[in-house]
N, C-alpha and C positions, 0 to 999 in steps of 0.2 A: 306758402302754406297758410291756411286760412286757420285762425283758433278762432277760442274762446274766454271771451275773461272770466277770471277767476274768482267767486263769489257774485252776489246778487247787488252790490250797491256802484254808484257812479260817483266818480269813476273808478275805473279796477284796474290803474296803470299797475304794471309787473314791480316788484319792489326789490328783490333780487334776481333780476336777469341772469343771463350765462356770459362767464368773462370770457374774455377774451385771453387766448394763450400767452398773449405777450404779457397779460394783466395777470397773472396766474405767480403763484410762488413753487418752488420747485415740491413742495408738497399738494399742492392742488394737484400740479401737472401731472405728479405721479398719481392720485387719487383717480382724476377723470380718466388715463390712461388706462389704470388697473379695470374702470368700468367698461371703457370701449373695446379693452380685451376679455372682459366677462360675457354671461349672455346675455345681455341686455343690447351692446353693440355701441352703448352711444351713452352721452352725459343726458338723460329728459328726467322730467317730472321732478320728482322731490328732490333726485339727486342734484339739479341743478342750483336751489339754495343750498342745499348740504356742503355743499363744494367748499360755501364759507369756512365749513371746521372738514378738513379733509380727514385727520382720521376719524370723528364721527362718519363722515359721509362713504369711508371705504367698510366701517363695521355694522353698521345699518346696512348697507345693500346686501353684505357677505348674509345678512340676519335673514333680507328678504329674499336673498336667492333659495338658502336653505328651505325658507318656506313654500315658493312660488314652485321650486324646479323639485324638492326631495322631499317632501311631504306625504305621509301615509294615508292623507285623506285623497278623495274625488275628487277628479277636478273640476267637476260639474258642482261641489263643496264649497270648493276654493273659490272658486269663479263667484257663484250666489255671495257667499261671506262678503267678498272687497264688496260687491257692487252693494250692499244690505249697507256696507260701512260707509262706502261713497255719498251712497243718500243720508243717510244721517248725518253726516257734516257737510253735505252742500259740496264734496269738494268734484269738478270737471272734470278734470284729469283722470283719476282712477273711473268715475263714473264712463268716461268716453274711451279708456281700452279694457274693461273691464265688464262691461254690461255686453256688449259685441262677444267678449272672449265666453261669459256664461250659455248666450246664445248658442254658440259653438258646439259645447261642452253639453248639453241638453236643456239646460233652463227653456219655460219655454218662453218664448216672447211675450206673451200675455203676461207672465209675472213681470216679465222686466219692467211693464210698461206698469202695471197697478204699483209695482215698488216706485216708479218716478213720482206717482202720484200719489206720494206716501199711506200707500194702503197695505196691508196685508195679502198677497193673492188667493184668492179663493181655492184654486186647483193649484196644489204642490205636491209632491210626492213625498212619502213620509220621511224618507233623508233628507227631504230640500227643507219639509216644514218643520224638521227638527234641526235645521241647522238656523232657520230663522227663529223661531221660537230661542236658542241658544245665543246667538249670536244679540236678540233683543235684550234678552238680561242681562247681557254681560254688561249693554251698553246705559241699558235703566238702573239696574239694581247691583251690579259689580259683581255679580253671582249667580250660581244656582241654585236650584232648590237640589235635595236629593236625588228625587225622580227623576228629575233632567239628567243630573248627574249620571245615575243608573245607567237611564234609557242611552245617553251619548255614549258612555265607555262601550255597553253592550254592540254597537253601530258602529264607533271607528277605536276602541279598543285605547285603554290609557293613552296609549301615544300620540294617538291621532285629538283627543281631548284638549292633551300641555298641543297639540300645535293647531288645535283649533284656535283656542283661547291665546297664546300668542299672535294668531294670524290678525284675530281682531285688535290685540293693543297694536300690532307693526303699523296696520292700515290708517287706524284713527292717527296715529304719531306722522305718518308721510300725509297726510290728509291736512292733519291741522300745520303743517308745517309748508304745505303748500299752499293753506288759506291766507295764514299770515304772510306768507311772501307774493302772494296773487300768480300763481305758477299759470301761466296758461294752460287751457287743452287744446289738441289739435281738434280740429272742427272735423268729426267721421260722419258720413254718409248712413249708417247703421242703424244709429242712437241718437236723437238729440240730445239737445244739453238739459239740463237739469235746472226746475224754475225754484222758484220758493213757492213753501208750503205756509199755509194761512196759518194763523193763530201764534 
């Protein structure tokens, strides 16, 4: 399978690879197990550094399944958020099953493509451009203002808010945890990869 390396500079060899079973201690083993029997199917992406601290890497995933698979928001929401969060830290991976998955989900392509190229999209719908608009403070400014506030609860109702707002810290955390381990992505047919932004 063809990837992609991880971040923009050369070289971008993988820093924690995926071990090998034999290499494994009986708590990894049970860790990556508990994942391949989860819905994910398989040890990829973040989880495969995480592996190093196995029970981090089995309560981070239980965090992001919660969010991914049982979440009160859209998943045309959900989808937009990772990929808003993919671009802003550069990271492959989520950006390359993630921007596909938004696609899916309604986003329409033309966003996807002005988000690679770190722009704002002109044409959003007013869930998607209040989930960008949201999801940008969170990431500039650590907050919202009231109105945001308001406007978000009124849209996905408290609940959906505490799991907006965690979706975005989970992402950033597997994101920068996949930078610094140079996690590969797989190379999709969909989406390209994600270049660097000037300035």
């Amino acid at each position: 399978m063809k990837t992609i390396p991880q971040g923009f500079e050369a070289p971008a060899d993988e820093r924690l690879p995926m071990l090998d079973m034999a290499e494994m201690t009986d708590a990894q083993r049970e860790a990556a197990q508990g994942m391949i029997d989860g819905p994910r199917k398989a040890v990829i992406g973040p989880f495969i550094p995480l592996l190093r601290s196995p029970t981090l890497m089995a309560r981070v995933g239980a965090v992001g399944e919660t969010l991914r698979f049982g979440s009160v928001l859209p998943r045309e929401v959900s989808e937009w958020v990772i990929a808003i969060v993919a671009r802003h830290t550069g990271n492959q991976f989520e950006w390359a099953m993630h921007a596909p998955l938004a696609v899916e989900a309604g986003v329409a392509a033309a966003s996807i493509d002005a988000l690679a190229a770190g722009q704002r999209p002109a044409a959003l719908s007013a869930e998607a451009a209040l989930a960008y608009d949201y999801t940008h403070a969170i990431i500039a400014r650590h907050g919202v203002d009231d109105a945001m506030y308001t406007e978000a609860c009124r849209q996905w109702g408290e609940q959906g808010v505490v799991e907006l707002t965690a979706m975005i810290g989970y992402f950033m955390t597997v994101c920068w945890v996949m930078n610094v381990a140079r996690t590969p992505a797989p190379a999709v047919d969909a989406v390209a990869p994600l270049m660097p932004l000037g300035g």
